[in-house]
C-alpha positions in Angstrom: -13.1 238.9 -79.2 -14.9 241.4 -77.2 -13.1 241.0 -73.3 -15.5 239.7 -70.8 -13.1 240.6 -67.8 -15.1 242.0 -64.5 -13.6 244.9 -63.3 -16.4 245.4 -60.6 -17.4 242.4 -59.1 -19.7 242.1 -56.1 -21.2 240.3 -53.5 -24.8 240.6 -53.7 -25.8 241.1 -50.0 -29.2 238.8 -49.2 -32.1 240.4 -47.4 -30.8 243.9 -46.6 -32.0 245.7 -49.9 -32.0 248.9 -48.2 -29.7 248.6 -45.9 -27.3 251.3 -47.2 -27.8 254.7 -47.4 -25.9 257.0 -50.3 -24.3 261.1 -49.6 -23.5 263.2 -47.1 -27.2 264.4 -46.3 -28.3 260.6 -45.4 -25.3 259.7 -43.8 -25.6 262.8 -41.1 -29.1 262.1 -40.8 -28.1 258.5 -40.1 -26.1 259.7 -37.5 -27.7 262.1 -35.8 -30.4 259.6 -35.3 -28.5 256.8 -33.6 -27.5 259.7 -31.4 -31.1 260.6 -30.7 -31.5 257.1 -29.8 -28.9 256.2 -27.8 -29.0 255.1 -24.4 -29.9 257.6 -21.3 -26.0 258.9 -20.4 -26.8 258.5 -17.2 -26.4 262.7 -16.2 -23.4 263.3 -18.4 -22.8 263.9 -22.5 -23.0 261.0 -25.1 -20.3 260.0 -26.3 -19.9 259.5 -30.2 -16.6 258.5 -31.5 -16.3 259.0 -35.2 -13.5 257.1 -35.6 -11.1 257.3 -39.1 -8.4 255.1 -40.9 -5.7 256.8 -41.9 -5.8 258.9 -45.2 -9.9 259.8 -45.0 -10.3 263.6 -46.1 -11.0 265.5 -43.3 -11.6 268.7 -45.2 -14.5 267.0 -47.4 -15.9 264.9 -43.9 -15.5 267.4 -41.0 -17.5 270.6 -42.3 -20.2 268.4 -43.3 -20.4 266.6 -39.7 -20.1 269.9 -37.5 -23.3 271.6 -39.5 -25.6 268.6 -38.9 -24.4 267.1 -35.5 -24.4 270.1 -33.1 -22.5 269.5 -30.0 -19.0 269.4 -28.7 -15.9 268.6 -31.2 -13.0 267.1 -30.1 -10.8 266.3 -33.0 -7.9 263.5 -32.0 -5.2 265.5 -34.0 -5.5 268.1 -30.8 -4.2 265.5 -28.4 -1.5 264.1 -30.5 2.3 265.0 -29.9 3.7 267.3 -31.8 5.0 266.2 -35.8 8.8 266.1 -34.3 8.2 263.7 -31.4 5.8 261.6 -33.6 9.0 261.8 -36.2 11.0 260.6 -33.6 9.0 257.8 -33.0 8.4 256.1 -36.2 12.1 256.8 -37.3 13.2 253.2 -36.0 10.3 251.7 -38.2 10.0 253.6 -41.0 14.9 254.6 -41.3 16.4 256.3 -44.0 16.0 253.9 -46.7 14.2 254.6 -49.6 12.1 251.9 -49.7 12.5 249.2 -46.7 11.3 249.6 -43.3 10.2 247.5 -40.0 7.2 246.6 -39.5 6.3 248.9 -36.1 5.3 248.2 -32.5 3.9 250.8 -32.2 0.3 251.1 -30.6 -2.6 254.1 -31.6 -1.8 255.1 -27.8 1.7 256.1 -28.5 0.8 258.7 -30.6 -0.9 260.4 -28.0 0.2 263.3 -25.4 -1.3 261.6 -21.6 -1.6 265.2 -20.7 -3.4 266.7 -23.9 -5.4 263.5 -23.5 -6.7 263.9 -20.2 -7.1 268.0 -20.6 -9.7 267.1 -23.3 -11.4 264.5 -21.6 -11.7 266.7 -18.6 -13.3 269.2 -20.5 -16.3 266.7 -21.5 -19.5 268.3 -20.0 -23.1 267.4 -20.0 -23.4 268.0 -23.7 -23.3 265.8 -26.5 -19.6 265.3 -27.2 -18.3 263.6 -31.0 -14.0 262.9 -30.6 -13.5 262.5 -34.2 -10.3 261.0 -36.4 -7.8 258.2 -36.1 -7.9 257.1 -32.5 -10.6 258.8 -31.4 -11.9 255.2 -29.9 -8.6 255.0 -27.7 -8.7 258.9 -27.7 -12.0 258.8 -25.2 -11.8 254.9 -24.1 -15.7 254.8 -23.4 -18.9 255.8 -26.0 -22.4 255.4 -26.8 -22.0 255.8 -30.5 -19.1 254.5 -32.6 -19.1 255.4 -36.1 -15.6 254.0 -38.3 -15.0 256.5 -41.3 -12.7 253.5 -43.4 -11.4 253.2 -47.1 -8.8 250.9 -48.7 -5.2 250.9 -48.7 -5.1 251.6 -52.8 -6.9 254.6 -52.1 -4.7 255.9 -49.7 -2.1 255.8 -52.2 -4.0 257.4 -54.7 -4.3 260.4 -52.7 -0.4 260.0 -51.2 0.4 260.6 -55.1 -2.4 263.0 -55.5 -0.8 265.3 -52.1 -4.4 265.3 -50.9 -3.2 263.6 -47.2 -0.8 263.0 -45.3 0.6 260.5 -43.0 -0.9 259.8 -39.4 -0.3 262.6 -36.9 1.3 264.4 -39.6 0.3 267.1 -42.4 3.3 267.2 -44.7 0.5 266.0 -48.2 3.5 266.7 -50.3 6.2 264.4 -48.7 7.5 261.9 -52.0 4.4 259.4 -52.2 6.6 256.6 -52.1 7.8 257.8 -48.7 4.4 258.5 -47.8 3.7 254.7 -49.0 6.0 253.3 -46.9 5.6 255.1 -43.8 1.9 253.8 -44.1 3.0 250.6 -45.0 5.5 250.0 -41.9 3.5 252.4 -39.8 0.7 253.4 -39.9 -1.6 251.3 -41.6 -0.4 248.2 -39.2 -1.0 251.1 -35.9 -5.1 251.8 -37.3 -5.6 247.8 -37.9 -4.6 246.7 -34.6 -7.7 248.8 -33.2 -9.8 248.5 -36.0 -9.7 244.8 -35.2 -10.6 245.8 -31.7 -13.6 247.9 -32.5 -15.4 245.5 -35.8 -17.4 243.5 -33.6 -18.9 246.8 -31.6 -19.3 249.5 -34.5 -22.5 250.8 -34.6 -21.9 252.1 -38.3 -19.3 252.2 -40.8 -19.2 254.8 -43.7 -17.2 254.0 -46.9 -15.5 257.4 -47.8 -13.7 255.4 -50.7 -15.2 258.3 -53.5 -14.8 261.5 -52.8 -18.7 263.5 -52.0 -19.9 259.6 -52.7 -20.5 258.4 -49.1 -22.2 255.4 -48.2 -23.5 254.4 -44.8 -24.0 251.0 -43.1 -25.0 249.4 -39.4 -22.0 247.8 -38.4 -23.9 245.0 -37.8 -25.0 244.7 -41.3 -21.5 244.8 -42.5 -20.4 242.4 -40.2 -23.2 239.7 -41.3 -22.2 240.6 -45.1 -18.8 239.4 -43.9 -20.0 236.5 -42.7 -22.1 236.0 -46.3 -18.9 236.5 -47.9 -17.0 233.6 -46.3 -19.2 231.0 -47.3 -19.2 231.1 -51.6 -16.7 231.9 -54.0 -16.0 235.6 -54.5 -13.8 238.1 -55.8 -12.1 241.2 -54.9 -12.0 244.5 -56.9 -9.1 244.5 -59.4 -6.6 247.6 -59.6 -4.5 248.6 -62.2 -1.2 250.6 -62.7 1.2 251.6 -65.4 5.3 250.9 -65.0 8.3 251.8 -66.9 7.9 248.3 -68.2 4.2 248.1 -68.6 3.0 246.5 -71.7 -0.3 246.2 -73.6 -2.1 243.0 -73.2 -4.3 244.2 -70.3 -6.1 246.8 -72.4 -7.9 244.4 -74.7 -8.4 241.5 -72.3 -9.3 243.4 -69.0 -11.2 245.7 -71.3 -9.1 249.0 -70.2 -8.5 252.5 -71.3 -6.8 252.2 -74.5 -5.4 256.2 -74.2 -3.5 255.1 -72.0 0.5 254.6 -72.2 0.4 250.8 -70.4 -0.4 249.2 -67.6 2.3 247.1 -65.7 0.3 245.5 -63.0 -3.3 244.5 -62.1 -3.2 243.4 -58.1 -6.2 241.1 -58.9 -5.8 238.9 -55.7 -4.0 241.5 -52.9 -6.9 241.6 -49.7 -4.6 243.9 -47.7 -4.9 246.8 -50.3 -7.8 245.4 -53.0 -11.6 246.1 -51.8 -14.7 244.0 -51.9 -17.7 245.7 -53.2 -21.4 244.2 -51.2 -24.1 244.8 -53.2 -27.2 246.3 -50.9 -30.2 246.6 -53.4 -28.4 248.6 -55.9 -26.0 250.4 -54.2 -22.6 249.3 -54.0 -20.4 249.7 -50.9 -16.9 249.5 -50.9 -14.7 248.2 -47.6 -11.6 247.0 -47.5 -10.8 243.4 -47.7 -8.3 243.1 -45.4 -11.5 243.6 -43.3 -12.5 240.0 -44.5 -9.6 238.6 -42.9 -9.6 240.4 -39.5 -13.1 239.8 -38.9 -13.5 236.0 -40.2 -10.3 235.2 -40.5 -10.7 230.9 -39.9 -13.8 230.5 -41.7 -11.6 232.0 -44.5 -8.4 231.3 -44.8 -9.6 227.6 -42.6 -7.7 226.9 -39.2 -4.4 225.9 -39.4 -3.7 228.8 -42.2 -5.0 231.5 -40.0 -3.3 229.5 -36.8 0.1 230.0 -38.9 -0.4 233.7 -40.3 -2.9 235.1 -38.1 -4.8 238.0 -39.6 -2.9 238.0 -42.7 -3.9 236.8 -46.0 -1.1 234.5 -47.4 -1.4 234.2 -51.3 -1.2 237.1 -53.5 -2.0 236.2 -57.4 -1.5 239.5 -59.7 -0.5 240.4 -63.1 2.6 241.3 -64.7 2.7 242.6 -68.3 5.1 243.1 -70.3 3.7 242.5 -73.7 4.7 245.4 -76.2 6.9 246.6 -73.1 10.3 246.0 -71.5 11.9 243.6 -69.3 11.4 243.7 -65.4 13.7 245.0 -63.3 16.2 242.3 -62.0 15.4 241.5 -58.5 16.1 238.9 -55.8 13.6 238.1 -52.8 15.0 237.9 -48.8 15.3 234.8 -47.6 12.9 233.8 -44.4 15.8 234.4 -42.0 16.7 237.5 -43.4 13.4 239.1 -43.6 12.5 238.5 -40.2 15.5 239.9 -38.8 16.2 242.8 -40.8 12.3 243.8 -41.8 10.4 242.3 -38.9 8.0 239.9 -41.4 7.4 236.5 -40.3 7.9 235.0 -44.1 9.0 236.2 -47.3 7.6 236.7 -51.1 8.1 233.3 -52.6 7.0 233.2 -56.2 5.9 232.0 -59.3 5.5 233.1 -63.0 3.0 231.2 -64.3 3.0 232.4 -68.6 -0.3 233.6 -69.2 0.4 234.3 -72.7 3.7 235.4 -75.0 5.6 236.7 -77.8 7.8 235.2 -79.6 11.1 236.4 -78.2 9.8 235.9 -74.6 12.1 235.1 -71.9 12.8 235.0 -68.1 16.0 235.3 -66.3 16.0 232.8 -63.7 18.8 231.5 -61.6 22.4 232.5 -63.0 25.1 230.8 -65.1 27.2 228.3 -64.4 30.3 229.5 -62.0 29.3 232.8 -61.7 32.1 234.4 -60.0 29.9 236.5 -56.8 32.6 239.3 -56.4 32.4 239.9 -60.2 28.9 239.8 -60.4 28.3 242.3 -57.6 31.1 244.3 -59.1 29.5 244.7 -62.2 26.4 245.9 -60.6 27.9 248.4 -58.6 29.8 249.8 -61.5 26.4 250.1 -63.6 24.8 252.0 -60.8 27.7 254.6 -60.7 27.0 255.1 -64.1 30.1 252.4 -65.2 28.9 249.5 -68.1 25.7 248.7 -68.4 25.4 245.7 -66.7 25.9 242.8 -68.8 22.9 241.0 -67.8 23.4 237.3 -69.5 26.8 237.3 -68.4 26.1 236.5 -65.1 21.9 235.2 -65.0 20.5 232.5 -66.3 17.8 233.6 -70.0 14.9 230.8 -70.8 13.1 231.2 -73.4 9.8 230.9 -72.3 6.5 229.4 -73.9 2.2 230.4 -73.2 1.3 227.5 -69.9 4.7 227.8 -68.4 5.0 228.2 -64.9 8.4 228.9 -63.4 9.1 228.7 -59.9 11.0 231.3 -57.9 12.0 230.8 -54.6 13.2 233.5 -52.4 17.2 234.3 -53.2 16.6 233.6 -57.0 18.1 236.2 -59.1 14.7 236.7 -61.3 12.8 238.8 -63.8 10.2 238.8 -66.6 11.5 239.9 -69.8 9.4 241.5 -72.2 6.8 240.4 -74.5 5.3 238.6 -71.6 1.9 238.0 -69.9 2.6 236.9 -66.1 0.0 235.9 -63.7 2.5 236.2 -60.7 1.3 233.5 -57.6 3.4 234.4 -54.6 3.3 234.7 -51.0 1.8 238.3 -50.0 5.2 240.3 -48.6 5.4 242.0 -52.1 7.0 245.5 -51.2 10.6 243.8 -50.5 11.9 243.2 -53.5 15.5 244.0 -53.8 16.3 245.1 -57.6 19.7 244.7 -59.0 19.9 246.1 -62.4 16.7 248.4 -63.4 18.3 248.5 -67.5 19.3 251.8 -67.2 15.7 253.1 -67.6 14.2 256.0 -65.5 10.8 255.3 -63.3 7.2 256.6 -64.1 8.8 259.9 -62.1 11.5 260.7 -64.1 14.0 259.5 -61.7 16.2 256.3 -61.1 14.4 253.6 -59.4 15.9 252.6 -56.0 18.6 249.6 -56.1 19.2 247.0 -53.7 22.1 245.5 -54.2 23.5 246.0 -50.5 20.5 243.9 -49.8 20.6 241.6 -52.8 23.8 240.5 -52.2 23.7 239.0 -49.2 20.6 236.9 -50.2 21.7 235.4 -53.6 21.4 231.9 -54.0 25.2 231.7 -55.3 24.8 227.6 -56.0 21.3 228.3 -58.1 23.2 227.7 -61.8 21.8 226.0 -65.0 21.4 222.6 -63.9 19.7 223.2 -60.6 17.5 226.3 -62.3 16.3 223.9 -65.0 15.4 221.0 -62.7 14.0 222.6 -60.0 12.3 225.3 -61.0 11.5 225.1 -64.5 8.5 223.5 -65.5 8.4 220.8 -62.4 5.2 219.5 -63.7 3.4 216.2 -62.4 0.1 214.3 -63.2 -1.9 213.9 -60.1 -5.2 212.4 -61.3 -7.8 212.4 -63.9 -11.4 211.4 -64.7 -13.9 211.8 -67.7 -13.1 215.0 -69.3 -10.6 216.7 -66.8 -7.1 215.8 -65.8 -5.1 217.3 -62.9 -1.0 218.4 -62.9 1.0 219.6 -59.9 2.6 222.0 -60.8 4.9 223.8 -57.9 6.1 225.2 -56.2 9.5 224.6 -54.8 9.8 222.4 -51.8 11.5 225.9 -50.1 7.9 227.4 -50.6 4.9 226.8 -48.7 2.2 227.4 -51.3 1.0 224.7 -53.4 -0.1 225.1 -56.9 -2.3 222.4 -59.0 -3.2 222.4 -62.7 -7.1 221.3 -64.1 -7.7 220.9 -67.6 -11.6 220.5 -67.9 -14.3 220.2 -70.5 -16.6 218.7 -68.1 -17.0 218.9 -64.2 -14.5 218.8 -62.0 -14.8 218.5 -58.1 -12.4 220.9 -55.7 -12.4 220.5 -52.1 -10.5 223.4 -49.9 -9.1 221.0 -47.3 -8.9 223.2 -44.6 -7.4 225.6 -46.6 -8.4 228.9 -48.6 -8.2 228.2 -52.3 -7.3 230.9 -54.5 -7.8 230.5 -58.6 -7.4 231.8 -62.2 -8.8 230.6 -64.8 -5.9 230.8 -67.0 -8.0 229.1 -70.1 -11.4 229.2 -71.8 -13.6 232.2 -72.1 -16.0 231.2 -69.2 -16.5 228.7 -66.0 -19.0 228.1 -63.8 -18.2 227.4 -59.7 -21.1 225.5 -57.9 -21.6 223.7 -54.8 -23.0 220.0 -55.1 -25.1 220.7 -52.1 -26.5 224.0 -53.0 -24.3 226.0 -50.2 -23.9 229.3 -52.8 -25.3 230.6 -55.8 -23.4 229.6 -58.9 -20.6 231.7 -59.4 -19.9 232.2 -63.0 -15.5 233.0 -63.6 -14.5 234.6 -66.9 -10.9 234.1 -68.4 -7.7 235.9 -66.6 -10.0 236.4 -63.5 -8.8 235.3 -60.0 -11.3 234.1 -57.3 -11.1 233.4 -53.8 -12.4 229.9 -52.4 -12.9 230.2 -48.7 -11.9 227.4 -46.9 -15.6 226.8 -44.8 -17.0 226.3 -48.3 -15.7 223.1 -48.3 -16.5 220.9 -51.9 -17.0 222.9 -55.0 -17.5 222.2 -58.8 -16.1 223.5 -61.9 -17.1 223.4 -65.2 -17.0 225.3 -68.7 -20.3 227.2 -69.0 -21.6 229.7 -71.3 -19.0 231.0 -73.6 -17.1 228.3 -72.4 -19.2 225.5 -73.3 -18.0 222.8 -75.5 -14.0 223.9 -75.4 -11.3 222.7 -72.6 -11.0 225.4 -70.1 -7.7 225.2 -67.1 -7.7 226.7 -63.7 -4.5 227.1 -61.7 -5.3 226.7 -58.1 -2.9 227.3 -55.0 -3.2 227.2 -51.6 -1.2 226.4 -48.4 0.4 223.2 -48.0 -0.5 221.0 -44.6 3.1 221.2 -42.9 4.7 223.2 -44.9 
């Protein structure tokens, strides 16, 4: 059957048809027209901060800037401390390890020199003056004219692996990307959203430099209403996909994807922090992060006790995991809560779920470990492996399930864990994903050639030691619960574990069921039937037609919301999993 999966879906933004402007030629002349009309400076030189997230390509933006905006440049680089000091400064955050960091306190002042800073502003005379790149709007402190050059997260790391930029204040583009990841990760990234949340409510423009020579141009303003659109109707953000050394094949038919490919391991189908939202103006589509959803209508989304509890994060990730045609996962435990916070600097920790979108028939997870599972022997036997001892005998020491299509097995942080191959795993899980500390990696190589970093320093101290058959199998396997029904739909609970604060619920539908986000944001899959339908009973949104494996976000000021099957969908039973965050959890 021919896949109906969106890989592009959009928000179609209502009454600004030609709001947005497309390349470099309108986007100067955009520019240089707000500067035209801004306000008298009152004897001295506008001010027109062009300021930039980390990662934007200076060497594509800058020449084309200077030739159309004639003035004086101040570029924010010139005032920064030199690479060592800002080396220096990150080194607590971003430590030796290969992989793990803490999250910074670091400010966008810090990575300034007072005295470079106050030598350029000095020099400010009565012309026009444009202070341009990260931090140019704590750079100068005052303007007229405030244009933010953004892009996503999963672009930046596109170019990380491409050497095409480097990390902030720095210009080493060919730095390991995964070094460069996490430094942006820990770092920077969290430095440029603290003043990007600043500055949302007062740009006067905001170009999407997402595609390279493909700029688009937008009144802040505009944005910020399409923001506002977006919070109030069901919507989706753009999917992403990425091979692995376990990567399987499912995802090429069903999400419709380039078969030359060798796999493709993951699709981050529900990540706001690194996924984009696409608004629709007219025709043209503009990309912006949608992290930027959160920061700049953060209740109406995620409703107000979430955001009270999580603040301007997003706290349910759903993505994909497939191994079908591939290998197993690596091996893996998640920090506890306690231990995140203290060693990492993250308020809560990745809490899980598998939930078995489809399998083979040797499909399995590993999943707690067996019965009195010696932990000295166990760690010993990992340590040995990594030295390049025995392979690590891995159903000597965890717990292998077989595993059938509608499972869902439940993962609590401290759970020795992993997919095994010939499996299609729509992972629902709190959004820390980056600290996962692998044990055992199989003896396999990563998409670089080289040995994937181990954890087991980390792991060890984290292990749920008591988790054995018994507990594994009644706990977290399969902990399924009728809640309700009605004509033509039934609902199960379905997880997850009384540890974790995300709740997960079950509908199986041939007709219309009613949702209600209770305060909460709602995220969904439909995990079966080719097509659904999302409506509000009081005509709030347009209908918002779903098609199978595609996750959707529920905002929690939309209130009630129907589901039914529709279109393709018609006539068979369709099933959504839905999760959000418990009330006092």
């Amino acid at each position: 059957m021919r896949s109906n999966y969106d890989k592009f879906p959009f928000i179609q933004v209502k009454g600004q048809d030609d709001a947005c402007l497309e390349g470099w030629e309108a986007v100067c002349k955009a520019i240089a027209a707000a500067v035209d009309g801004a306000g008298d400076a009152g004897g001295r030189g506008k001010v027109v901060v062009l300021e930039c997230y980390p990662g934007v390509k200076d060497d594509e933006i800058l020449p084309r800037l200077q030739a159309a905006l004639p003035g004086r440049w101040i570029l924010t680089r010139e005032a920064m401390w030199p690479e060592e000091k800002i080396l220096r400064m990150v080194y607590p955050d971003v430590t030796d390890d290969a992989v793990f960091g803490y999250i910074t306190r670091l400010e966008m002042d810090d990575i300034f020199d007072p005295v470079k800073r106050e030598s350029l502003l000095t020099s400010m005379g009565a012309v026009t003056t444009y202070v341009y790149g990260p931090g140019a709007a704590v750079l100068c402190g005052r303007w007229d004219l405030l244009v933010y050059f953004d892009m996503p997260r999963w672009e930046a790391q596109l170019r990380f692996r491409r050497n095409e930029t480097a990390n902030l204040g720095l210009t080493h583009k060919t730095l390991k990307a995964s070094l460069q990841y996490k430094q942006a990760f820990f770092v920077d990234w969290r430095v440029a959203d603290k003043l990007k949340k600043k500055v949302m409510d007062s740009w006067d423009y905001v170009v999407d430099t997402t595609v390279a020579g493909q700029p688009k141009i937008v009144a802040g303003a505009v944005l910020n209403a399409a923001l506002r659109q977006a919070v109030r109707r069901p919507f989706r953000v753009v999917p992403f996909f990425d091979p692995g050394p376990w990567g399987g094949q499912w995802m090429k038919e069903v999400c419709d994807l380039d078969p030359r490919e060798p796999n493709y391991a993951w699709c981050f189908d529900c990540v706001p922090e690194e996924n984009s939202l696409f608004f629709r103006f007219g025709t043209v589509l503009f990309e912006t992060p949608a992290i930027n959803l959160v920061f700049e209508q953060g209740r109406a989304l995620l409703g107000n006790a979430v955001q009270a509890r999580f603040g301007d994060e997003f706290p349910i990730r759903f993505d994909f995991l497939d191994t079908m045609g591939g290998g197993n996962l690596s091996l893996q435990v998640h920090p506890t809560t306690e231990y995140i916070r203290e060693h990492f600097g993250m308020n809560y920790t990745q809490d899980e779920s598998y939930y078995i979108l489809d399998v083979a028939d040797d499909a399995c997870v590993y999943l707690g470990l067996r019965d009195k599972v010696d932990p000295a022997q166990m760690i010993g036997a990992l340590e040995e492996a990594q030295e390049g001892g025995r392979p690590f005998d891995a159903e000597q020491f965890a717990g292998k399930w077989a595993i059938r299509k509608h499972d869902h097995v439940l993962i609590p942080a401290g759970t020795v864990h992993c997919s095994g191959k010939n499996s299609m795993v729509l992972e629902i899980s709190a959004t820390p994903y980056i600290f996962t500390f692998k044990l055992w990696d199989w003896g396999r190589m990563g998409m670089d050639g080289k040995p994937r970093p181990i954890n087991i320093g980390h792991g060890q101290r984290v292990i749920d030691w008591t988790l054995g058959p018994e507990r594994t199998k009644k706990e977290l396997l399969n902990v399924v619960e009728p809640v309700a029904a009605g004509p033509g739909w039934r609902e199960e609970r379905t997880g997850l574990h009384e540890r974790e604060f995300i709740e997960t619920r079950r509908h199986w539908f041939t007709e219309k069921v009613v949702h209600h986000t209770a305060g909460s944001v709602n995220v969904l899959n439909l995990v079966d039937g080719r097509e659904a339908i999302v409506e509000s009973p009081a005509g709030a949104f347009d209908p918002f037609v779903v098609h199978y494996a595609e996750t959707f976000i529920v905002p929690a000021a939309v209130g009630e919301y129907t589901i039914r099957p529709y279109g393709a969908g018609a006539g068979q039973e369709c099933a959504t999993m839905k999760a959000y965050v418990r009330k006092n959890s």
